[in-house]
NUFI-396345 format. One record per atom (N, C-alpha, C): x, y, z. Coordinates in steps of 0.02 Angstrom, whole numbers, plus 50000, padded with zeros to 5 digits. Layout:
! NUFI-396345
XYZ/...
//
This chain:
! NUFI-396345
507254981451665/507594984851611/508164980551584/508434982851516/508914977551488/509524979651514/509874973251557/510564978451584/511054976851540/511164981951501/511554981951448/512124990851464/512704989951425/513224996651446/512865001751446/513105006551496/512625013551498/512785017551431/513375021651427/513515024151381/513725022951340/514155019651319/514155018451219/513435014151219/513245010151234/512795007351216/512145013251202/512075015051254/511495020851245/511675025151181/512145027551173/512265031051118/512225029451052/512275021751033/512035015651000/511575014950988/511035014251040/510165010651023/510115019151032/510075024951034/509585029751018/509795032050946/510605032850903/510585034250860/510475029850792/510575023650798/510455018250758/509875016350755/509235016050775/508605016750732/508505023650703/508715028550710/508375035750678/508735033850611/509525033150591/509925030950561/509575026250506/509385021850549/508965013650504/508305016850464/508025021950502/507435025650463/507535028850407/508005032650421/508095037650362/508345034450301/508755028050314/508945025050257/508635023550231/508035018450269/507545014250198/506935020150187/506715026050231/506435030150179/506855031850117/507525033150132/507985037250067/507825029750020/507995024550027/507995017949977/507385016849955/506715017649974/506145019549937/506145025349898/506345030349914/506305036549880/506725037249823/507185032249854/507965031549769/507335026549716/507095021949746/506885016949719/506175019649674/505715024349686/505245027849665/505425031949610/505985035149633/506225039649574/506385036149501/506955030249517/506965024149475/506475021649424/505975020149465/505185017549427/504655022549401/504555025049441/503965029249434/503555028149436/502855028749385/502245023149387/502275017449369/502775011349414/502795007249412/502294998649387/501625001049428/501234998749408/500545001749393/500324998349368/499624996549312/499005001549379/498974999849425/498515001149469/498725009349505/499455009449505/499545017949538/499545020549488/499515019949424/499485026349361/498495026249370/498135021949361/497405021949382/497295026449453/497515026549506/497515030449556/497805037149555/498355037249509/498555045549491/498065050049441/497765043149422/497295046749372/496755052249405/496585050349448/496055053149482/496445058249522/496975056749555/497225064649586/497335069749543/497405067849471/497715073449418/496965074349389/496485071749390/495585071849386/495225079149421/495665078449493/495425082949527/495735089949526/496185090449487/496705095049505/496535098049433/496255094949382/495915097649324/495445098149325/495045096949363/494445100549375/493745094249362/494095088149330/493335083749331/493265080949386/493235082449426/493215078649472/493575072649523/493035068649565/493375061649609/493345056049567/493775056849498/493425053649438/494185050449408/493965045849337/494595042049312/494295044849232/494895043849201/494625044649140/494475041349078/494325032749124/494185027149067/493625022249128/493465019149112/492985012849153/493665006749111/493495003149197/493704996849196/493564991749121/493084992149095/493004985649042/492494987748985/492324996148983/492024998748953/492295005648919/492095008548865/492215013948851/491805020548884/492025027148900/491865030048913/491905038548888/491335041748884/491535049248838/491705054848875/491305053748942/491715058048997/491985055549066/492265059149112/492315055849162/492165051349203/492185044249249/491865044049267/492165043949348/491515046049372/491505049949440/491415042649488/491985044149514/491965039049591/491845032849566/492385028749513/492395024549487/492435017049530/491805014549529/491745009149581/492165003149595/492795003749544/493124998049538/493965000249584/493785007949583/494425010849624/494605007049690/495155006549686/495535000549738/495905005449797/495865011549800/496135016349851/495675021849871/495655024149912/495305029549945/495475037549952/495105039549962/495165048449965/495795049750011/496225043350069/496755044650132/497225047850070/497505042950023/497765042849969/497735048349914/497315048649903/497065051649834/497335059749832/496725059249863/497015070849908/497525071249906/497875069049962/498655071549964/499065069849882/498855064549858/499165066049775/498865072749746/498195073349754/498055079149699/498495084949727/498645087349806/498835092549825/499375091449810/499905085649784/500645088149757/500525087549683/499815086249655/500225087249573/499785096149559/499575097749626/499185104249609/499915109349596/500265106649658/501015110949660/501425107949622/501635102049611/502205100949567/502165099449501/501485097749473/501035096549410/501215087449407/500895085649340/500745078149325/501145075049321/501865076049344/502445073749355/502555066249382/503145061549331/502725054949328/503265052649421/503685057749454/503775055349501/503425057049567/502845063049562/502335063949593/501855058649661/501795055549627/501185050949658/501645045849700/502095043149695/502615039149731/502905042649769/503195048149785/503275050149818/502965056449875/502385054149844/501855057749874/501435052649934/501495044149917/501295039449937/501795041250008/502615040249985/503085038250038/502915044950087/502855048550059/502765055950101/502205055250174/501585051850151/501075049850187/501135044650237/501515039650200/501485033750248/502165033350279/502735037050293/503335040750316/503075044850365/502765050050346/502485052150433/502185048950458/501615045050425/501375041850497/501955038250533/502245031650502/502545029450535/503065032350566/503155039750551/503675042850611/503435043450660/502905045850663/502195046950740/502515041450773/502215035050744/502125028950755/502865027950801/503625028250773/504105025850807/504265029550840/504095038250854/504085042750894/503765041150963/503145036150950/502655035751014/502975031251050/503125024451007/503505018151026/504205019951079/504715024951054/505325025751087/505125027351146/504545034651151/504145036151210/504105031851265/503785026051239/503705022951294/503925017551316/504325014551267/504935009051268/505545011451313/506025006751339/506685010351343/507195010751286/507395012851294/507845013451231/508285006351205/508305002351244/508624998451205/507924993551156/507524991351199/507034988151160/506844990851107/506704996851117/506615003551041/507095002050981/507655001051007/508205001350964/508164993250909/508114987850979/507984982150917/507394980050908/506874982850919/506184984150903/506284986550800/506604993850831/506494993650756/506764991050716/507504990050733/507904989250671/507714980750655/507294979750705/507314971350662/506354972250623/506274976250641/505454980450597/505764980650545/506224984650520/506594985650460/506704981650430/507184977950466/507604972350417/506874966850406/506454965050433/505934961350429/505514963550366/505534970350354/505274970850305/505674971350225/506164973650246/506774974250174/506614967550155/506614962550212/506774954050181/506284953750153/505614953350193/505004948650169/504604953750134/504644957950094/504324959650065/504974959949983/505384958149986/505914957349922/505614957949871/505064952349857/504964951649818/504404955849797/504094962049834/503474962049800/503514971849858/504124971849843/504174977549879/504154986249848/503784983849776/503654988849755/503034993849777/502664987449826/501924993149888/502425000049923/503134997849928/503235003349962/503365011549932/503405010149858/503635016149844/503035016949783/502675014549766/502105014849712/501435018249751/501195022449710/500515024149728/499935020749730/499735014149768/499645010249759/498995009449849/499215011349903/499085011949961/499025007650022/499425003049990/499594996250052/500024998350103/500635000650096/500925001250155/500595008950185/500125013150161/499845020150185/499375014450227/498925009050212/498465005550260/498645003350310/499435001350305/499854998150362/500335003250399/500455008350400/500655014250441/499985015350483/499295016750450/498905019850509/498605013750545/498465007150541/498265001450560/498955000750625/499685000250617/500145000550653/500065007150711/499765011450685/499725018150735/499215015550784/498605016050729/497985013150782/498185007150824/498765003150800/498684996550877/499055000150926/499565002850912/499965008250965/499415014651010/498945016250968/498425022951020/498175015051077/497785011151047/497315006751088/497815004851150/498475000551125/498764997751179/499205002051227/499425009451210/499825012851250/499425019651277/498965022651247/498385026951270/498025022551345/498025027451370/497375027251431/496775028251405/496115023851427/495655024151406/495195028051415/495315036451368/494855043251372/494605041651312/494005045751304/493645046551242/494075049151188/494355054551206/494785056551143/495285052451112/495545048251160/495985044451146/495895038151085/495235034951120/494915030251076/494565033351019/494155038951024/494065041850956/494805042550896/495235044550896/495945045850891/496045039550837/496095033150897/496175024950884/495685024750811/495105024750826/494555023350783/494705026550724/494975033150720/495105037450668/495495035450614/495945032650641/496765029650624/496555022550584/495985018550619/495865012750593/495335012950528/495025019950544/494355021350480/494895025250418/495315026650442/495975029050383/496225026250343/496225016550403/496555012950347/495975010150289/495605009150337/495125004050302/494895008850215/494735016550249/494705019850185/495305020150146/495765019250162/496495017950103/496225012150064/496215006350113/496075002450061/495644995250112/495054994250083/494514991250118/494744984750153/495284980350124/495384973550150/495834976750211/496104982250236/496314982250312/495944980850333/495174980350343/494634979950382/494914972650442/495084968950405/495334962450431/496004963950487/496304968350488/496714971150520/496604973250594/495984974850608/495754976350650/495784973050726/495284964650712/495314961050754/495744961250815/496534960950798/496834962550861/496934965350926/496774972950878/496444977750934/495944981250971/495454975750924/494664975950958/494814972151035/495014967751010/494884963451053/495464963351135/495954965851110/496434972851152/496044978051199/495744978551162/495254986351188/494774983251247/494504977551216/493854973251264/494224972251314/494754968851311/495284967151389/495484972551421/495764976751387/495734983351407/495244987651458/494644985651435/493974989251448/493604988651518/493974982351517/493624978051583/493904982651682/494554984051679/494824986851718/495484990351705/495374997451711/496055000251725/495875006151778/496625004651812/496755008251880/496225006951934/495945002551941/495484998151998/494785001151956/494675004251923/493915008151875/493885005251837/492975002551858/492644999751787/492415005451731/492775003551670/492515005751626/492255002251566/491445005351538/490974999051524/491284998851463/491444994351405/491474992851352/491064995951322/490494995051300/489894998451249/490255005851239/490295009851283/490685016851284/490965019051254/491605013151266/492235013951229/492245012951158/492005003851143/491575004451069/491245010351039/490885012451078/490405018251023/490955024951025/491565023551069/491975030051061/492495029550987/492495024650999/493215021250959/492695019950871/492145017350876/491715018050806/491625025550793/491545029350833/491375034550805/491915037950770/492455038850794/493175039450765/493195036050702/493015028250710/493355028450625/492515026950592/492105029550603/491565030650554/491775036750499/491965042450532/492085048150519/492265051050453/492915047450444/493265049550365/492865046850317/492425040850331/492085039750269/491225042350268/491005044250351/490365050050328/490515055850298/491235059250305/491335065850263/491605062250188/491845058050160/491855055550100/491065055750081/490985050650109/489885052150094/489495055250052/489645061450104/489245066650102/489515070850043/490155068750029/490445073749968/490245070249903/490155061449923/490215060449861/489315061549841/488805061349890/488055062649905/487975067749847/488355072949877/488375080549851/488515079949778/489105076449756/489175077449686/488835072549637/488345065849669/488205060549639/487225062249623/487195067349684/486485064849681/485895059749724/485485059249766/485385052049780/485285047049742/484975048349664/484795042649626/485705040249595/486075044949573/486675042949573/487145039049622/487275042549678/487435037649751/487175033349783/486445031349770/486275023149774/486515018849715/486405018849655/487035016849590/487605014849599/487945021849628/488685020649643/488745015349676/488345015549723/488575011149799/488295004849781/487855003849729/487664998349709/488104994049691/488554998149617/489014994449569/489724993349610/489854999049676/490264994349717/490344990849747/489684987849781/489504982949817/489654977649775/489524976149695/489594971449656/490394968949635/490864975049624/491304976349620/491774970549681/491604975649743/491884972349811/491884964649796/491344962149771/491074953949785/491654952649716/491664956249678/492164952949626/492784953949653/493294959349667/493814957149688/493954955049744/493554953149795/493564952049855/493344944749869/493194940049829/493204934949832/493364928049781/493554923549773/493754920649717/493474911849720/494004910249698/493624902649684/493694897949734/493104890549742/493034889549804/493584886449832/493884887349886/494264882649927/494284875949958/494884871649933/495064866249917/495744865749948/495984858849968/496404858649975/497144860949928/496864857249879/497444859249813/497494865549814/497124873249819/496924878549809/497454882049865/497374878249927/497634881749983/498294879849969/498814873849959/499144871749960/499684877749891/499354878549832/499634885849790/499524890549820/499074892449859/499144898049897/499614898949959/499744894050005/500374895050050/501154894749992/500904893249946/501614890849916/501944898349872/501264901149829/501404906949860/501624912849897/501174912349957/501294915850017/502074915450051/502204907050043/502914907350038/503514910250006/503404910349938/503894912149861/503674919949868/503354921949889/503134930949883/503474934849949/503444933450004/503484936050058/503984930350111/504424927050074/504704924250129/504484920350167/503854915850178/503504915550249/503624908050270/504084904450237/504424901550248/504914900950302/504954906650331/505604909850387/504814912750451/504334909250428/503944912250519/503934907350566/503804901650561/503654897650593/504454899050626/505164896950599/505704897450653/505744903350682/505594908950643/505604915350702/505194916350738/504714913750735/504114914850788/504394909450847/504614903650825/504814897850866/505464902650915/505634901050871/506434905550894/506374910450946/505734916750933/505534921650983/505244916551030/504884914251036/504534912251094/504714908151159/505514903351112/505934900551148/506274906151190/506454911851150/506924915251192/506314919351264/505724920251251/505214922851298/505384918651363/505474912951345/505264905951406/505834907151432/506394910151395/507054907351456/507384914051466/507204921751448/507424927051474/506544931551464/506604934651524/505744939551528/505644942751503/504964946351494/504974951951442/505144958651496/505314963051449/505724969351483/505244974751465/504674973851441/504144977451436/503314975051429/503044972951478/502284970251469/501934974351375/501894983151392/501814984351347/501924980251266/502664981351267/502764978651209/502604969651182/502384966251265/502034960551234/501404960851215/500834965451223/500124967151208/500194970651144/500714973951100/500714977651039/500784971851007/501314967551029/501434960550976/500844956550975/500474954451025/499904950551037/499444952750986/499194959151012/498784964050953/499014964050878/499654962650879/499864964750804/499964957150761/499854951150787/500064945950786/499254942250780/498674944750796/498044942650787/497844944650741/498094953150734/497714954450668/498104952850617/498594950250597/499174949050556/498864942250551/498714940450575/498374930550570/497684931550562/497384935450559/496694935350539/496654938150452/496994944150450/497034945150397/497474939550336/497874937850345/498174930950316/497774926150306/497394923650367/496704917850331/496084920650302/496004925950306/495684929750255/496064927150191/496554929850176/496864929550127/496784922850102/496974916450134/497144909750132/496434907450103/495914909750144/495294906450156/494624909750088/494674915450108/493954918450078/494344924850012/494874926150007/494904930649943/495024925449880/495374931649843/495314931649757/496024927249746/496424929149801/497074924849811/497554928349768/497574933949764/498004939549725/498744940749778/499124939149775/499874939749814/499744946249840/499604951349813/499524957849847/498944959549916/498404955649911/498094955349949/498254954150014/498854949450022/499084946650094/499604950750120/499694956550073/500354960750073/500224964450160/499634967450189/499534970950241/499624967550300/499394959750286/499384955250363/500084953850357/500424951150307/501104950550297/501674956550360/501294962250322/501694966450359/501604968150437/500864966750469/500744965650529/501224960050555/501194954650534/501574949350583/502304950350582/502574954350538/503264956450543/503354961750590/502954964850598/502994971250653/502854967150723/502434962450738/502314957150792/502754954750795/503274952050741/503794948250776/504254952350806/504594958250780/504994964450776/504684965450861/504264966650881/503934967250972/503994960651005/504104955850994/504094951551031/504854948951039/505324949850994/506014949651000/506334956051059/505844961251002/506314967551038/506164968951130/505424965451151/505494966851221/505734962251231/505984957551228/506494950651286/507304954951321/507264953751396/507804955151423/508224951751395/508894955951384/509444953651365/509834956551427/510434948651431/510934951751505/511594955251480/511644954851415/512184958351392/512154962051332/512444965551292/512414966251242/512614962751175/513074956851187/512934954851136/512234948651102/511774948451146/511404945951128/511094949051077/510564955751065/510214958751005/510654959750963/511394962250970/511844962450913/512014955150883/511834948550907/512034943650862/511244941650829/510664945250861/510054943550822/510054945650771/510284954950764/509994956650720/510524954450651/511314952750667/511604948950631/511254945650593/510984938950631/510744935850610/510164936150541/509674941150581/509344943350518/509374945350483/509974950050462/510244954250426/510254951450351/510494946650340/510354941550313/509764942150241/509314943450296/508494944150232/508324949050196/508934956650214/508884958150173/508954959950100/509554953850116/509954951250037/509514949449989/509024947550031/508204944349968/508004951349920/508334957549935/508054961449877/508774963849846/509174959349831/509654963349792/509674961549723/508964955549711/508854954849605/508294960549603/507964964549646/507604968649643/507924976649634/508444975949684/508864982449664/509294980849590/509604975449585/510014977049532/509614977649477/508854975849455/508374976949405/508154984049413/508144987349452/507864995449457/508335000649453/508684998249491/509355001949526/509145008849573/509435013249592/509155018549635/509505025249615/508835029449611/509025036649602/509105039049529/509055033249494/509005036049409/508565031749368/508345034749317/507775032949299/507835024549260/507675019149274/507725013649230/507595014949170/507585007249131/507255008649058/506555009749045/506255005749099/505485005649077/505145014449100/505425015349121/505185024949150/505495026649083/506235027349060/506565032349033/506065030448959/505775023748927/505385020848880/504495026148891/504365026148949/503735028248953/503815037648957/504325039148970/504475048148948/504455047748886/504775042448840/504955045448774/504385044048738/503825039948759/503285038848731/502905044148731/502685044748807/502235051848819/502345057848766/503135059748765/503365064348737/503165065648654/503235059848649/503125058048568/502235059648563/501905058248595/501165058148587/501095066648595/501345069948634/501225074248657/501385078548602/502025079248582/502045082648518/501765082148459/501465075448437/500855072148382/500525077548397/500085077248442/499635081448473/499665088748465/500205091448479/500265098048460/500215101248390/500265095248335/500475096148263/499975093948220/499315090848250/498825086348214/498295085448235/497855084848218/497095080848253/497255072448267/497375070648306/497315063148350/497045060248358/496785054348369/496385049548423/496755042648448/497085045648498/497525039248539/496955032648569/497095027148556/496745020148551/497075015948583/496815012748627/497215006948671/496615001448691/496724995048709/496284991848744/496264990248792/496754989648861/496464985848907/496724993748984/496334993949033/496495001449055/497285000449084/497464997749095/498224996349104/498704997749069/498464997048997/498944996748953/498995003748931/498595011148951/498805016848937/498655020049015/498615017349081/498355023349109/499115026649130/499675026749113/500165027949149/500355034049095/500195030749028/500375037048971/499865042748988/499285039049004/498605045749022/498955049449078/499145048649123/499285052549177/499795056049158/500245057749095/500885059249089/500685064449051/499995063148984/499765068348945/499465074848977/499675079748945/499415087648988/498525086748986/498325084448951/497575084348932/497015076248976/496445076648987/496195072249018/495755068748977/495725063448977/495305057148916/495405059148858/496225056648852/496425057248798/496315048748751/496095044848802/496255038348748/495475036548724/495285033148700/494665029548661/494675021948667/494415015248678/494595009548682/494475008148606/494825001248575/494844999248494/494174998148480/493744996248513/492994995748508/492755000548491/492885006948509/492555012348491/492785020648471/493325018448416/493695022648388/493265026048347/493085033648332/492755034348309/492755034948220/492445036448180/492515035648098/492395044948098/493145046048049/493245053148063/493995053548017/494385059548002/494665060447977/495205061948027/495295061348086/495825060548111/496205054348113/497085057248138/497425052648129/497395046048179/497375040548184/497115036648246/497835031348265/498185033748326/498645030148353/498645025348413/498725018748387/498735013948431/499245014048481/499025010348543/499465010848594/499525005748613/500115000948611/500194992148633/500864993548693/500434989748738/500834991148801/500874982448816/501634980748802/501854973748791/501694969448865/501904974148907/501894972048975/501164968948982/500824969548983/499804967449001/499764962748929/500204961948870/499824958748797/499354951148825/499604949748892/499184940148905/498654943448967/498454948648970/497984949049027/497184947648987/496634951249020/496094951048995/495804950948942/495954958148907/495864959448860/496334960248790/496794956048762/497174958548734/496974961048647/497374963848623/497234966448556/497134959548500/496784959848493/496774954548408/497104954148372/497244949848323/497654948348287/497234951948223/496704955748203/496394958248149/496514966348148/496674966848217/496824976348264/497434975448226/497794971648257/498674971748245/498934970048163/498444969848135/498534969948042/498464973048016/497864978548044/497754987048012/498144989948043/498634990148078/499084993948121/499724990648100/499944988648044/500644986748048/501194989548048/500964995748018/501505003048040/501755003248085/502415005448121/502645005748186/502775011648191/502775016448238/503125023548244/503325024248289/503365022448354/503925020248401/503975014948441/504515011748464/504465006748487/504875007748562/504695009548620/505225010448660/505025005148730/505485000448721/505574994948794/504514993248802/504194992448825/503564989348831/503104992648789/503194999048766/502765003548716/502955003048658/502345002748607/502315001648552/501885007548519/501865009548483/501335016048440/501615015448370/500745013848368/500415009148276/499935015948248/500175016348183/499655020348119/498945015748139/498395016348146/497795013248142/497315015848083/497365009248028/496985010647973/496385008147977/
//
């Protein structure tokens, strides 16, 4: 055990992580309120919880690169899962389409788990390792995610993949090996993967945890195969009852389709161009400029030095880091090696190896106390890396680009009440955030296929996306020279 002061100290490491929690939930939650549908991809994912809650369905109300006249159902290009989705529709069923809904419906989800999660950890830690266990979890993440730390409060489902992936390495490595237990594990890991498919890579760690595991505990062989088919069956689960629902509403000739065009889908964002040296070399450089990762190699160095010359004060907590530290490096050369090379993609292993380091610091005996108090000093440090991120958002009131996208909505909304319409946009980014805000569902039309009619037809130029895929023409933007509002990234054009 760490012989560190009995009482003030104890009174120290048990109230100062609960303390450290509540803050950076409250600093996501200031920070959500701030933004709102921040990005391009959680207004696409709210779409579908506010889909269901109106009644079309597990559906969006535009296709990726096509026009569409009704819903479409279980849109194969969707980047989040039903873990996600549900719990949005069940708060905009109660609080309605509310644009701070879905963000804090995200933190809501992935906040309990990880309370489970540091609930189980204190359990079985002593309290002091608990104590700088987490708080350097924390500060590990305030730092290295600075730059790109809007997964935490956006509806989006990266850090919801990395709460139950973090749970599941905690059931495998601190559970005794019962069936329920490993079903449980499996559950937690088929949770993430259905949040969002690239956790899959996440895994490794604690497979292979489980196999060592498997071999002997308490002088009893217990066979592997067992445990595998206990622990698969668990996380088969959430996605045979997805299945079967989506079976039910698709059809079989429809749900072979579906599963077709996502299989195709998967291969498109899930892999990119071939790897090269030059290729890898922007991609660590990257990986660096996004997430800090520039600062692993000395902290990993740094931890491992301190392993060699004071012991660990919990075996446990070296098998969570081990576990959390394989799949955090597997998923990363995933990233490095075989994806699309999208900064967001590496966002989950990112956050594994910060939780691995956060266990491998926090179990080392310390002979006094001021040793973890000059670490976490030390780190303290990284979380200065998000203060051009706070002073651009700020917390607890609405920025410009939210307070710009109310006054837009608003404006459409009352058009609407006073006229026959046809709102027009081109690329799905560039309106799905206004769609989720309008009381009504497939309200927009793409410029391709506006229809010829005597309604009034209002363009929608969303400045933010103008250099992505698809942008508007310069022949669109000449019959539209009218302006009728212009607020911070939104634009709305007369279309003649």
């Amino acid at each position: 055990m760490n012989a560190l002061p009995s009482f003030p100290a104890n009174i120290f490491a048990r109230t100062l992580p609960w303390i450290a929690w509540a803050l950076f939930i409250t600093f996501c939650v200031g920070l959500a309120i701030s933004c709102g549908l921040r990005h391009a991809d959680d207004a696409w994912f709210a779409t579908i919880s506010k889909s269901l809650v109106w009644g079309d369905g597990y559906a969006t109300p535009f296709a990726a690169h096509s026009n569409v006249t009704e819903p479409l159902k279980f849109n194969p290009h969707t980047g989040v899962g039903p873990t996600l989705v549900v719990p949005g529709a069940l708060a905009v069923a109660v609080f309605g389409n509310h644009e701070l809904v879905p963000g804090l419906c995200a933190i809501f989800v992935w906040g309990s788990v990880l309370t489970v999660f540091f609930l189980l950890v204190r359990r079985s830690l002593d309290v002091h390792a608990f104590a700088i266990t987490c708080l350097l979890m924390l500060l590990f993440w305030l730092g290295g995610f600075a730059r790109y730390f809007v997964a935490w409060h956006a509806f989006i489902g990266e850090a919801t993949a990395l709460s139950f992936l973090l749970l599941g390495h905690w059931v495998v490595c601190a559970s005794r090996l019962e069936r329920k237990n490993l079903i449980i594990a499996g559950l937690l890991f088929g949770l993430a993967v259905q949040t969002k498919l690239i956790a899959l890579y996440g895994l490794p760690g604690a497979l292979l945890l489980l196999a060592m595991r498997s071999r002997s505990v308490d002088g009893k062989r217990f066979p592997l195969m067992a445990n595998l088919i206990a622990f698969a069956v668990g996380a088969a689960s959430p996605h045979l009852v997805f299945e079967i629902y989506k079976l039910a509403c698709l059809g079989g000739t429809g749900f072979v389709e579906n599963w077709s065009q996502y299989l195709k889908a998967v291969r498109q964002m899930g892999t990119g161009q071939t790897i090269d040296m030059q290729v890898l070399k922007e991609r660590l450089e990257l990986l660096s400029r996004t997430y800090a990762a520039w600062t692993w190699l000395p902290l990993f160095f740094a931890a491992f030095m301190l392993r060699r010359s004071r012991p660990s004060s919990t075996r446990l907590g070296d098998n969570v880091a081990m576990a959390l530290l394989i799949s955090g490096l597997c998923s990363i050369l995933y990233w490095l090696l075989m994806s699309a090379g999208w900064a967001r993609y590496a966002w989950i292993g990112v956050g594994l190896l910060y939780a691995s380091l956060a266990f491998l610091l926090g179990s080392v005996s310390w002979r006094s106390a001021l040793g973890p108090v000059v670490l976490v000093i030390m780190v303290l440090p990284l979380a200065g890396l998000l203060k051009p991120y706070l002073m651009q958002h700020g917390l607890f009131r609405p920025d410009s680009e939210r307070e710009a996208r109310r006054k837009t909505s608003n404006y459409l909304i009352g058009l609407k009440e006073t006229q026959p319409v046809v709102l027009v946009s081109r690329w799905w980014g560039s309106f799905a955030d206004i769609e989720y805000l309008l009381p009504e569902t497939m309200n927009f039309v793409r410029i391709e296929s506006v229809p010829v009619d005597e309604r009034r037809k209002i363009l929608l130029i969303n400045k933010n996306y103008m250099d992505l895929a698809e942008p508007i023409n310069e022949e669109v933007l000449k019959r539209s020279a009218k302006v009728l509002l212009s607020e911070g990234p939104y634009e709305l054009r007369e279309l003649q």
